[in-house]
DOFI-593997 format. One record per residue (C-alpha): residue number from 1; residue in one letter; chain; x negated, y, z. Coordinates in steps of 0.2 Angstrom, whole numbers, plus 5000, padded with zeros to 4 digits. Layout:
BEGIN
<r><resi>NUM</resi><resn>a</resn><chain>A</chain><px>X</px><py>Y</py><pz>Z</pz></r>
...
***
This chain:
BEGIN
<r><resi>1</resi><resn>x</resn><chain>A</chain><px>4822</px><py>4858</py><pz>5619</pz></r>
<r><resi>2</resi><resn>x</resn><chain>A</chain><px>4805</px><py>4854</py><pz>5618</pz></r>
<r><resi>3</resi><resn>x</resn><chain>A</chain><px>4796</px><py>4856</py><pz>5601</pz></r>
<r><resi>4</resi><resn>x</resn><chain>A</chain><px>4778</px><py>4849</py><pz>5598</pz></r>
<r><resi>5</resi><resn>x</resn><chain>A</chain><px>4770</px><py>4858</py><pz>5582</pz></r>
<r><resi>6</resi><resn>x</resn><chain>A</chain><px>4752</px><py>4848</py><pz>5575</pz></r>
<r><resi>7</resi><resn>x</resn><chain>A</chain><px>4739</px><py>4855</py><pz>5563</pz></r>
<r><resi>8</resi><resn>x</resn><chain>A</chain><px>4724</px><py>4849</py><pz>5557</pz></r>
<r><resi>9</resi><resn>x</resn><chain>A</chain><px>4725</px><py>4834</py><pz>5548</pz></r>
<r><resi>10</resi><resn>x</resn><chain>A</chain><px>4718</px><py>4829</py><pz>5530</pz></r>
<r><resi>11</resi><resn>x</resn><chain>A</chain><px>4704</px><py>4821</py><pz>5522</pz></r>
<r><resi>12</resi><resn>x</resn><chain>A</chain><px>4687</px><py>4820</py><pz>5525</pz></r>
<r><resi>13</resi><resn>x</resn><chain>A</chain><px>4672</px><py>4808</py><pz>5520</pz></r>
<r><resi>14</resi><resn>x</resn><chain>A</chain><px>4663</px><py>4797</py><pz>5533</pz></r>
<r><resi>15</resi><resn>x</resn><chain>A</chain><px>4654</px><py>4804</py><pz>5545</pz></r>
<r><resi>16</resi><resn>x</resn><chain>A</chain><px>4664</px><py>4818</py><pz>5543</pz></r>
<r><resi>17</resi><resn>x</resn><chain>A</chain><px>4673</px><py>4830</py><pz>5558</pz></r>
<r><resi>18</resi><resn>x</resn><chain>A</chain><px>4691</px><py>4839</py><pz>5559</pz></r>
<r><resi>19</resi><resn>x</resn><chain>A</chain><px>4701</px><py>4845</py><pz>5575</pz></r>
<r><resi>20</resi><resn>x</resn><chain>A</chain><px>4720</px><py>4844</py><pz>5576</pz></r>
<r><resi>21</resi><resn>x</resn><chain>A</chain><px>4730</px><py>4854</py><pz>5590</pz></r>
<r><resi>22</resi><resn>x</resn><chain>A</chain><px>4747</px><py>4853</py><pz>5596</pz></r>
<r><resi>23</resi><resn>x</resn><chain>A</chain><px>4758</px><py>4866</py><pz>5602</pz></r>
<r><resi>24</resi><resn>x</resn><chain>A</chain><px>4771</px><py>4864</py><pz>5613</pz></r>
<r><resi>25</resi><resn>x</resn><chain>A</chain><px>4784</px><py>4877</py><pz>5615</pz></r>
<r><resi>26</resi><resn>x</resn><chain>A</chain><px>4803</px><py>4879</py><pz>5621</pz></r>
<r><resi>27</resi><resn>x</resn><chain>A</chain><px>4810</px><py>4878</py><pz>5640</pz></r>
<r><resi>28</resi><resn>x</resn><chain>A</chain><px>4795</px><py>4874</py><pz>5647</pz></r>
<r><resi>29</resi><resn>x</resn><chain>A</chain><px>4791</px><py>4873</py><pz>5665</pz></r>
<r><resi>30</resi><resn>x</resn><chain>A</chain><px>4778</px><py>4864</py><pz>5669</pz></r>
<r><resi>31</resi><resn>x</resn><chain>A</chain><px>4766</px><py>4851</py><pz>5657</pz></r>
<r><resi>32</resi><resn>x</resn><chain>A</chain><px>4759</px><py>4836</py><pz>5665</pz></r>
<r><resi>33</resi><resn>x</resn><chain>A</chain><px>4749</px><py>4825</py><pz>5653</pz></r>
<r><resi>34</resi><resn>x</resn><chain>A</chain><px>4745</px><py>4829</py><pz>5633</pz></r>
<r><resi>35</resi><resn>x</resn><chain>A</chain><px>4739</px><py>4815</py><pz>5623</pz></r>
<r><resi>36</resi><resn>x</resn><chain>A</chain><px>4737</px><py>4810</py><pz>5604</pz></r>
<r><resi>37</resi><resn>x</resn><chain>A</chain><px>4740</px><py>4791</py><pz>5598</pz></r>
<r><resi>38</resi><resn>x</resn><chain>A</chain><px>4740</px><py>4784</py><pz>5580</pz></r>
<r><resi>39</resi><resn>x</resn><chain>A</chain><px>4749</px><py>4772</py><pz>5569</pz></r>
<r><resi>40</resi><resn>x</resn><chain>A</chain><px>4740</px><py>4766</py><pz>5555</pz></r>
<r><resi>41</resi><resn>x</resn><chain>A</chain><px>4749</px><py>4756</py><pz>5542</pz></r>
<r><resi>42</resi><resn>x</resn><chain>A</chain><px>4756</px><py>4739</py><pz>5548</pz></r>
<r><resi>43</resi><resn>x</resn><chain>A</chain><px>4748</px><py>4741</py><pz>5564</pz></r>
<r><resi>44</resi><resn>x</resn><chain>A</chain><px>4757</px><py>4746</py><pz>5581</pz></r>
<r><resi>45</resi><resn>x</resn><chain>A</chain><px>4755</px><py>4764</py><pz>5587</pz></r>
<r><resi>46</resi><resn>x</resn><chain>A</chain><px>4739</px><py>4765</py><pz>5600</pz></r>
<r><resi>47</resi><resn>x</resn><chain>A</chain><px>4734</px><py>4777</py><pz>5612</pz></r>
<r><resi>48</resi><resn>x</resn><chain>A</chain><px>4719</px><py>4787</py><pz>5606</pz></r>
<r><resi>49</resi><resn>x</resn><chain>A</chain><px>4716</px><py>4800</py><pz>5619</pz></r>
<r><resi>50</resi><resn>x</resn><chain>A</chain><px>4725</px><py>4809</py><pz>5634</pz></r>
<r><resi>51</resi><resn>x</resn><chain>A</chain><px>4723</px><py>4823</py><pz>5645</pz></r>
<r><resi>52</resi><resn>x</resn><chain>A</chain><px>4730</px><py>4826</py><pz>5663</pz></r>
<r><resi>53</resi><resn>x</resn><chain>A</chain><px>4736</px><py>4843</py><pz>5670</pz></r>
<r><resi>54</resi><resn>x</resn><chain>A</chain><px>4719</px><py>4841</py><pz>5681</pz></r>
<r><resi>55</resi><resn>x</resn><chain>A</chain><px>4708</px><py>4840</py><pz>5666</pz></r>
<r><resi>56</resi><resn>x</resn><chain>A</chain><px>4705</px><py>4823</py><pz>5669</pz></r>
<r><resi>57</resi><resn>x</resn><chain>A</chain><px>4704</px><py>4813</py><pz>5652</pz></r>
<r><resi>58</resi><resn>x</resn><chain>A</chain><px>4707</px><py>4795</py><pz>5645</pz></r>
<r><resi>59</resi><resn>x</resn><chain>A</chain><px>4702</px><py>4789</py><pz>5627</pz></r>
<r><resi>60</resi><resn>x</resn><chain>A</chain><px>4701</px><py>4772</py><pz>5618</pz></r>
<r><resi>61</resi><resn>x</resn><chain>A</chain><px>4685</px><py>4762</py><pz>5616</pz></r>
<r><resi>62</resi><resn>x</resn><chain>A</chain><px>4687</px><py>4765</py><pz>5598</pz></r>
<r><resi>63</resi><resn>x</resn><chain>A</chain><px>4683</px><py>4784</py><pz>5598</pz></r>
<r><resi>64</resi><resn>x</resn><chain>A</chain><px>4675</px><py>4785</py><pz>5616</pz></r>
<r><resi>65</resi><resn>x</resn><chain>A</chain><px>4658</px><py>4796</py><pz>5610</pz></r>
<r><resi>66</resi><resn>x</resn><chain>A</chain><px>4666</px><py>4802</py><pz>5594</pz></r>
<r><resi>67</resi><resn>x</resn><chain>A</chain><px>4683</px><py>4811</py><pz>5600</pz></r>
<r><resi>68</resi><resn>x</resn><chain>A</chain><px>4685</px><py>4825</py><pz>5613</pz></r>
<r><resi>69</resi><resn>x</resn><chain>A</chain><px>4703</px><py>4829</py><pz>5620</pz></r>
<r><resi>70</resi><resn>x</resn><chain>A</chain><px>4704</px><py>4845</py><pz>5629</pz></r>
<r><resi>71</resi><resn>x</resn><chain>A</chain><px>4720</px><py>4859</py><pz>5632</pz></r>
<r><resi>72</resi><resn>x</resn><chain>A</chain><px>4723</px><py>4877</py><pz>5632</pz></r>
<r><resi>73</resi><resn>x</resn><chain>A</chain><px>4737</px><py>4876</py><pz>5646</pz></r>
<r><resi>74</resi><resn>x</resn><chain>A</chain><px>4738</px><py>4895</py><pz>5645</pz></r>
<r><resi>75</resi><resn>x</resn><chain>A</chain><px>4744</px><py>4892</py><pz>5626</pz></r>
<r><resi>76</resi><resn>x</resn><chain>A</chain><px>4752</px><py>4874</py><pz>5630</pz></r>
<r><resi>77</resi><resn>x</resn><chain>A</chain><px>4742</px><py>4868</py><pz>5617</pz></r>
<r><resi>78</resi><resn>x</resn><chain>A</chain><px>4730</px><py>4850</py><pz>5614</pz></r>
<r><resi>79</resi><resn>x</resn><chain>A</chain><px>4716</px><py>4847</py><pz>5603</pz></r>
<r><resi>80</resi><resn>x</resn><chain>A</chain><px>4707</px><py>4833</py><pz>5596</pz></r>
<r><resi>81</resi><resn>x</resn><chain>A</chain><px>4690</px><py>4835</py><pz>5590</pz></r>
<r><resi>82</resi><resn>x</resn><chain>A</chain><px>4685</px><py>4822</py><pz>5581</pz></r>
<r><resi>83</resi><resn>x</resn><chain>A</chain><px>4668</px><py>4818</py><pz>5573</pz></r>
<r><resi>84</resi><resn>x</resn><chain>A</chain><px>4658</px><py>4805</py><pz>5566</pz></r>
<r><resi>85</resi><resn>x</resn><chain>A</chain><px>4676</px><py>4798</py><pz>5559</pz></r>
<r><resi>86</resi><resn>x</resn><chain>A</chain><px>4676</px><py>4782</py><pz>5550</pz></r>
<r><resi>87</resi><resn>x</resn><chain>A</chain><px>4688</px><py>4772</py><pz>5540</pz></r>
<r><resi>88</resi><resn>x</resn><chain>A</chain><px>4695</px><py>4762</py><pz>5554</pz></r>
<r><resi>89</resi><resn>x</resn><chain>A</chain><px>4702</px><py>4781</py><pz>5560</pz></r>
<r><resi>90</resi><resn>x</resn><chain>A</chain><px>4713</px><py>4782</py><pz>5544</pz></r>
<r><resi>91</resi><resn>x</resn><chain>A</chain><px>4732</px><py>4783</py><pz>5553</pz></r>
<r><resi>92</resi><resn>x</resn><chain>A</chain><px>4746</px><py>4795</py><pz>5556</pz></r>
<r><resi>93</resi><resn>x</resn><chain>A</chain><px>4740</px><py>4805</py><pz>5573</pz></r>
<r><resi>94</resi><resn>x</resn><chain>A</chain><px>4755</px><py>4811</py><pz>5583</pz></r>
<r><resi>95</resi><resn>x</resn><chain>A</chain><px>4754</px><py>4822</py><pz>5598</pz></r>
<r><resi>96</resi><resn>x</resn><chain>A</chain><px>4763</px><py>4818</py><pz>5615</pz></r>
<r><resi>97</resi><resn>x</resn><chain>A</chain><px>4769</px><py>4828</py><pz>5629</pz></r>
<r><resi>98</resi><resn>x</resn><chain>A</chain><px>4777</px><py>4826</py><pz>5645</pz></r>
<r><resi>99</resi><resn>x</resn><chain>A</chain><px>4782</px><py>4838</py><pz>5660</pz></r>
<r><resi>100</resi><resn>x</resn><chain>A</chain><px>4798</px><py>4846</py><pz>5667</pz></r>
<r><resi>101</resi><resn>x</resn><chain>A</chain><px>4810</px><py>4857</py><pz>5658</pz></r>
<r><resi>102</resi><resn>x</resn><chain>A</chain><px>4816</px><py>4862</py><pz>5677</pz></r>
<r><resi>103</resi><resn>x</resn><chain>A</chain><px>4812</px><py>4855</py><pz>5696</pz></r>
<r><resi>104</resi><resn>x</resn><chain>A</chain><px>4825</px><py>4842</py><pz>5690</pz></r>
<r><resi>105</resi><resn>x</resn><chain>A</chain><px>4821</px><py>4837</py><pz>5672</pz></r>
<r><resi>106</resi><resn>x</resn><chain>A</chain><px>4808</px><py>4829</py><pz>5664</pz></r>
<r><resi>107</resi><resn>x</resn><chain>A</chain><px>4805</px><py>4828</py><pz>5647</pz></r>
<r><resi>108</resi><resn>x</resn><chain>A</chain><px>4794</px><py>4819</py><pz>5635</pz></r>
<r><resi>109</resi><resn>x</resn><chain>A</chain><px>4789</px><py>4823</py><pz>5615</pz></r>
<r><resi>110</resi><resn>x</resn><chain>A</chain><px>4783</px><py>4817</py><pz>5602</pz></r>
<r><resi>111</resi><resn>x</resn><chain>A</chain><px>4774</px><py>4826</py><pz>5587</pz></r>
<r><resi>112</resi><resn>x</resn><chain>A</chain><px>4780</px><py>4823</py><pz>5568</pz></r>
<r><resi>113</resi><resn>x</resn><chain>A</chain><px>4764</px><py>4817</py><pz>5563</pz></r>
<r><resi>114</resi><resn>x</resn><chain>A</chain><px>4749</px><py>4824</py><pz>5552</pz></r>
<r><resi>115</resi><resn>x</resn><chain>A</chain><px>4740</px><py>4814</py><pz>5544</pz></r>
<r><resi>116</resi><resn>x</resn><chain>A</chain><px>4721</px><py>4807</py><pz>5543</pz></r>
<r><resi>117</resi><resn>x</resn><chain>A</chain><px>4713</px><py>4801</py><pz>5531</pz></r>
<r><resi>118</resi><resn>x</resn><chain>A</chain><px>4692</px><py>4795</py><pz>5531</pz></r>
<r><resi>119</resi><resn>x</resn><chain>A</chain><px>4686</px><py>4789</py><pz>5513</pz></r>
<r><resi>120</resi><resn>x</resn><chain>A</chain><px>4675</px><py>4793</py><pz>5502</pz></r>
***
């Protein structure tokens, strides 16, 4: 009911920048917090950085400094600016919603995954 569409992954040498966004559409009514974890290989998927309705934000110690989360509620739509990547932020980068689909229903989704890549 609820689909999450990401853009903006690839490859990019070290030191390098890209910005992925996430776009949430379907039978929306309201969106609490946006956020974008990774999952790099053989590793467990970790929270990278999240956003509140409020604009208040969370990130990992990893990228603290380097990422910036923000939103476009008007758009229901997340990004994830991302500079001075390093090799250590290789991974698959998914985006996560959750709000309501009515006063009644909550829902929760997950992105399919695009995928970043820091190498030289």
């Amino acid at each position: 009911q609820v689909q999450l569409v990401e853009s903006g992954g690839g490859l990019v040498q070290p030191g390098g920048s890209l910005r992925l966004s996430c776009a949430a559409s379907g039978s929306i009514f309201s969106i609490n917090s946006m956020g974008w974890y990774r999952q790099a290989p053989g590793k467990q998927r970790e929270l990278v950085a999240a956003i509140t309705s409020g604009g208040s934000t969370n990130y990992a110690d990893s990228v603290r400094g380097r990422f910036t989360i923000s939103r476009d509620n008007t758009k229901n739509t997340v990004y994830l600016q991302m500079n001075s990547l390093k090799p250590e932020d290789t991974a698959v980068y998914h985006c996560n919603v959750d709000g309501r689909l009515s006063t009644k229903q909550a829902f929760r989704s997950w992105g399919q995954g695009t995928q970043v890549t820091v190498s030289s």
